[in-house]
C-alpha positions in Angstrom: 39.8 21.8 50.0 39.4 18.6 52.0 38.2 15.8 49.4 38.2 11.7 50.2 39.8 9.5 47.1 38.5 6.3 46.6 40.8 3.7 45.3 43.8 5.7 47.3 46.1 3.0 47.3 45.7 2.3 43.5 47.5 3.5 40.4 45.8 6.3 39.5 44.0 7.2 43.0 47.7 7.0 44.6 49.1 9.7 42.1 46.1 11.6 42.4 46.6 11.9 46.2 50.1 12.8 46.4 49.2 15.1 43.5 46.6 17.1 45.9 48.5 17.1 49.0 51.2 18.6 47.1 48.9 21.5 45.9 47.6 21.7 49.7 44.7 20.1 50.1 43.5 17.7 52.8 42.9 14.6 51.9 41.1 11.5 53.0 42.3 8.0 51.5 39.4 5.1 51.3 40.9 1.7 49.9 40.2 -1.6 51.2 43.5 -2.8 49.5 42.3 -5.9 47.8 43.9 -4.7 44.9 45.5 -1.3 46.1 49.2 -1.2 47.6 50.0 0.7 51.0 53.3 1.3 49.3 52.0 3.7 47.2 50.5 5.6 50.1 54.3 6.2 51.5 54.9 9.7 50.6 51.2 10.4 51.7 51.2 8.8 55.3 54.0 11.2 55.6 51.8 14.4 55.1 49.9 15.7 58.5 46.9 16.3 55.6 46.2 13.0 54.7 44.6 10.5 56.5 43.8 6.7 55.3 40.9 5.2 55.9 40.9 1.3 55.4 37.5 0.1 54.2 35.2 -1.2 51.6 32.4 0.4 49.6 30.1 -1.8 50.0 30.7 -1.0 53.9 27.9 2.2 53.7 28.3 3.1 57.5 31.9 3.0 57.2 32.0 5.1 53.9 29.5 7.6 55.2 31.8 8.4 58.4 35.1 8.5 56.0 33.1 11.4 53.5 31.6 13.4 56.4 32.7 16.7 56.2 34.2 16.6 52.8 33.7 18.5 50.1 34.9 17.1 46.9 34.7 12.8 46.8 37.7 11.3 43.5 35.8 8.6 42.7 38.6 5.8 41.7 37.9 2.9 42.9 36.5 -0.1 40.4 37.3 -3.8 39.8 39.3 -2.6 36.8 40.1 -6.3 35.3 37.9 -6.3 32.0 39.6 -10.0 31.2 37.7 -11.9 33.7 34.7 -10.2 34.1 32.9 -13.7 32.7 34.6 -15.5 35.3 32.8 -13.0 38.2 29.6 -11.8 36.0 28.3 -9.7 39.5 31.5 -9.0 41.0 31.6 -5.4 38.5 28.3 -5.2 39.4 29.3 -5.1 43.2 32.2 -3.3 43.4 31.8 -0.7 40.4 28.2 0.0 40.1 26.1 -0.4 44.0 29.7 0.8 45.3 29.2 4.4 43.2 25.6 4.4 44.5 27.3 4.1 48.0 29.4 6.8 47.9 26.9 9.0 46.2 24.4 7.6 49.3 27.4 8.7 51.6 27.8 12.3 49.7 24.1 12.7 50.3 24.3 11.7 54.2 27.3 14.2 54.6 25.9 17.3 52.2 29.0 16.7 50.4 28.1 18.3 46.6 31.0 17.6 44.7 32.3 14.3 42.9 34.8 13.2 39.8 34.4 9.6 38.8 36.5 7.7 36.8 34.8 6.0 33.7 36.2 4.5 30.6 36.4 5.0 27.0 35.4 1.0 27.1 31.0 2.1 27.0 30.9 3.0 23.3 31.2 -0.9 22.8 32.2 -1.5 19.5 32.2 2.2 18.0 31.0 3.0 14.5 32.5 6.7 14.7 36.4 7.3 15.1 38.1 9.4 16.6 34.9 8.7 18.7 33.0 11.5 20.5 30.7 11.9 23.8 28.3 11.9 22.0 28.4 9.0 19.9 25.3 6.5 20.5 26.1 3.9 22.7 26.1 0.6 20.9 26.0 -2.9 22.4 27.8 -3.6 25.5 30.3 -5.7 25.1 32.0 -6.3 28.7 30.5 -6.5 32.4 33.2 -3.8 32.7 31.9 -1.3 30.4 28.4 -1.9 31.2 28.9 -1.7 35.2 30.8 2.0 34.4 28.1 2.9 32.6 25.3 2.3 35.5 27.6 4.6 37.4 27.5 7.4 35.4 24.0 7.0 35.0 23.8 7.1 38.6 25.7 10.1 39.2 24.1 11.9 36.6 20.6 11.2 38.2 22.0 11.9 41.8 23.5 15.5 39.7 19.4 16.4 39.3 17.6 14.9 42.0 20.1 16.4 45.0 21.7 19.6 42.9 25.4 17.8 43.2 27.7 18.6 40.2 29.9 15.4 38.5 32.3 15.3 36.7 32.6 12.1 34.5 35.6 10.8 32.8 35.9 8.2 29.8 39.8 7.3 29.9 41.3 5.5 27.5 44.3 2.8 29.3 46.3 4.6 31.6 49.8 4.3 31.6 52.6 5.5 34.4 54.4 5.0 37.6 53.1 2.4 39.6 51.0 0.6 37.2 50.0 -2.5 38.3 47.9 -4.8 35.9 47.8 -4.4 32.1 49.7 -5.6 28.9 52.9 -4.0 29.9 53.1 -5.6 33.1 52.3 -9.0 31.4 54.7 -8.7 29.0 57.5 -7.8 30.9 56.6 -10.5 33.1 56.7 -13.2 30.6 60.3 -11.4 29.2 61.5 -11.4 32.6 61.0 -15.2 33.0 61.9 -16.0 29.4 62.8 -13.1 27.2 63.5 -15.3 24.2 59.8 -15.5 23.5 56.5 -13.6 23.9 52.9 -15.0 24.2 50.5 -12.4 23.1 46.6 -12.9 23.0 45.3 -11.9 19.3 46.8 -11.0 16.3 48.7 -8.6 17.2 47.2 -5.9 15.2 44.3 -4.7 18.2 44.4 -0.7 18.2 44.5 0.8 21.1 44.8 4.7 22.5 47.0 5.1 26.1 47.3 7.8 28.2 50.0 8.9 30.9 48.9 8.9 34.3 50.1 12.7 35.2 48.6 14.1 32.1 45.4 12.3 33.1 45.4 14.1 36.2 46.5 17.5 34.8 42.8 17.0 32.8 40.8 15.9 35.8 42.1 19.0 38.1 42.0 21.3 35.3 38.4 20.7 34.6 37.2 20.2 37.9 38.4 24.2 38.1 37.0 25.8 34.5 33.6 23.3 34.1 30.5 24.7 36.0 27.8 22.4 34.9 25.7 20.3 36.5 27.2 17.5 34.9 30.2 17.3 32.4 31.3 14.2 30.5 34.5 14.4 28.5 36.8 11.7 26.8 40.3 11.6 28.2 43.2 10.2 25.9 45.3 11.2 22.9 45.1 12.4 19.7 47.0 9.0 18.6 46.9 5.4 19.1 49.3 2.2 18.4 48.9 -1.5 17.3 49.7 -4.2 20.2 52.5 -5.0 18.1 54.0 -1.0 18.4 53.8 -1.7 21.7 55.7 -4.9 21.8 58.2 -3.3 19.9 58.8 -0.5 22.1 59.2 -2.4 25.2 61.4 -5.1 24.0 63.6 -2.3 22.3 64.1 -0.5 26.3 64.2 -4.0 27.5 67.2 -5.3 25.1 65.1 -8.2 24.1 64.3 -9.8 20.6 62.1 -12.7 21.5 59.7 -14.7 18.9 56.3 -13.4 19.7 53.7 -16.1 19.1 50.5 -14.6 18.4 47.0 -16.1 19.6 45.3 -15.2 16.5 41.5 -13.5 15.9 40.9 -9.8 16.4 41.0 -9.3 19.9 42.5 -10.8 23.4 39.7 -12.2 25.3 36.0 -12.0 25.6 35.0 -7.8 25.9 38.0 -6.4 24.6 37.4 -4.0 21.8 39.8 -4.3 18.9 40.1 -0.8 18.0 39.6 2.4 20.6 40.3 5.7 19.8 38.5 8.9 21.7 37.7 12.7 20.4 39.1 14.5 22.9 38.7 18.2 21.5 35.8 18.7 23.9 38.7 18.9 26.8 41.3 20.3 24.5 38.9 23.4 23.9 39.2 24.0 27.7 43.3 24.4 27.2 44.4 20.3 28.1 46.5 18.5 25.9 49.0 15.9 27.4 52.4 16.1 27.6 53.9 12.5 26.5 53.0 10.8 23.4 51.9 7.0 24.2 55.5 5.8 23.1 56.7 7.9 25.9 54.1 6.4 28.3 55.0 3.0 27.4 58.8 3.8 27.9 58.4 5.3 31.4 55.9 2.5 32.4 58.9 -0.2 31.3 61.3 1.4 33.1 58.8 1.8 36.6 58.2 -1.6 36.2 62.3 -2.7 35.3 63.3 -0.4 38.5 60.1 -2.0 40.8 60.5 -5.9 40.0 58.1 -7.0 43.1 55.2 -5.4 41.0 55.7 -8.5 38.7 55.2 -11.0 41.5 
């Protein structure tokens, strides 16, 4: 299969890629690496099947060349900072939202049918129903995040009926792994490198959260982009568990050897959109035979240790 990924040179978009070459296919890397890392494209740009293309979405000529001729478009790329979203209000709207309509335009130019988009469990807002399913009613938006992510599936599920493409959607919870790059871990192990006898955290302490590990998330997308045949598909990816901030805290000062005072913030949650408790159903993917492999206190630990045995992604 040749297929383009978008966001190649990011967390999960790099795994993703090396993950595909290494089951054969040929693969087309799009990242204007504002955030992504050519680093992570290393054991990629060694592969005869992959080639990178350096570019931005909102670059439509550009994109339309880079999908032309392919037959499956990962769908990865997104200005993934929820925190400062206020600080930016249209830059989700740019660079998560028009940017899917741009590679759906570019799919459309090139007869390309075939797309997998990464969403987040973050557009149920505030949920009302936990473990919460797909097909929980959407309540209030409560980050420029959530909402742009939202405008993309809606997009892609339009461009599914007007232009007979199939998508596949996924809500992730936090994903967690090798070459993670922005998140609480890596702010955490920042502030312990600097000063492990003390910890600022934002909030109380007691936010709940789900995680998932970056190969069992692709493990999902691959299986299900093989077993789903419907015109669109929407499923929930995380675990059947989730932690308190302060689990995690625990966990990573116990594989760092650090006791530090944590001073908390205070209130319920971190900053303005973040959702003090998130927790997916995720049985509509189990019943097609996923489960992950690592619990999230497993995910944590090999994220810690990534980051321990990488220092210059805490720069």
């Amino acid at each position: 299969m040749r297929c383009v990924v978008t966001g190649c040179a990011g967390f999960i978009g790099s795994n993703l890629t090396d993950r595909l070459l290494s089951l054969g296919h040929d693969v087309v890397g799009y990242d204007n690496l504002s955030t992504g890392r050519i680093s992570f494209l290393h054991n990629a740009r060694a592969s005869g099947r992959f080639q990178f293309v350096e570019g931005d979405l909102l670059n439509q000529e550009r994109l339309t060349t880079a999908v032309q001729g392919s037959e499956f478009v990962f769908h990865m790329a997104a200005n993934a900072d929820v925190r400062f979203g206020t600080e930016h209000p249209t830059k989700d709207l740019h660079q998560n939202t028009i940017a899917t309509v741009n590679v759906l335009e570019a799919m459309r130019s090139s007869g390309t049918k075939r797309i997998a988009f990464a969403s987040t469990g973050s557009v149920y807002g505030e949920a009302e129903i936990f473990p919460t399913p797909e097909t929980a009613p959407f309540p209030i938006q409560t980050s420029l995040y959530a909402a742009s992510k939202l405008g993309g599936e809606a997009f892609i599920e339009a461009y599914c009926e007007g232009f007979g493409m199939q998508g596949f959607i996924f809500r992730f919870v936090s994903i967690l792994g090798e070459r993670y790059t922005h998140g609480h871990i890596v702010d955490f192990s920042k502030q312990l490198r600097d000063n492990p006898e003390i910890l600022h955290v934002l909030g109380n302490g007691k936010q709940r959260k789900s995680y998932l590990y970056v190969g069992d998330c692709i493990d999902a997308i691959l299986m299900v982009i093989e077993k789903s045949t419907a015109k669109t598909t929407v499923l929930n990816l995380g675990t059947d568990e989730y932690c308190e901030v302060s689990d995690s805290i625990g966990w990573i000062c116990e594989e760092l050897g650090v006791k530090p005072q944590v001073n908390y913030s205070g209130g319920d949650r971190g900053w303005i959109g973040d959702n003090p408790f998130i927790f997916l159903d995720c049985s509509a993917v189990r019943a097609l035979g996923w489960k992950p492999k690592l619990s999230i206190k497993e995910g944590v630990i090999r994220t810690v240790r990534y980051l321990r045995d990488n220092p210059e992604l805490l720069t």
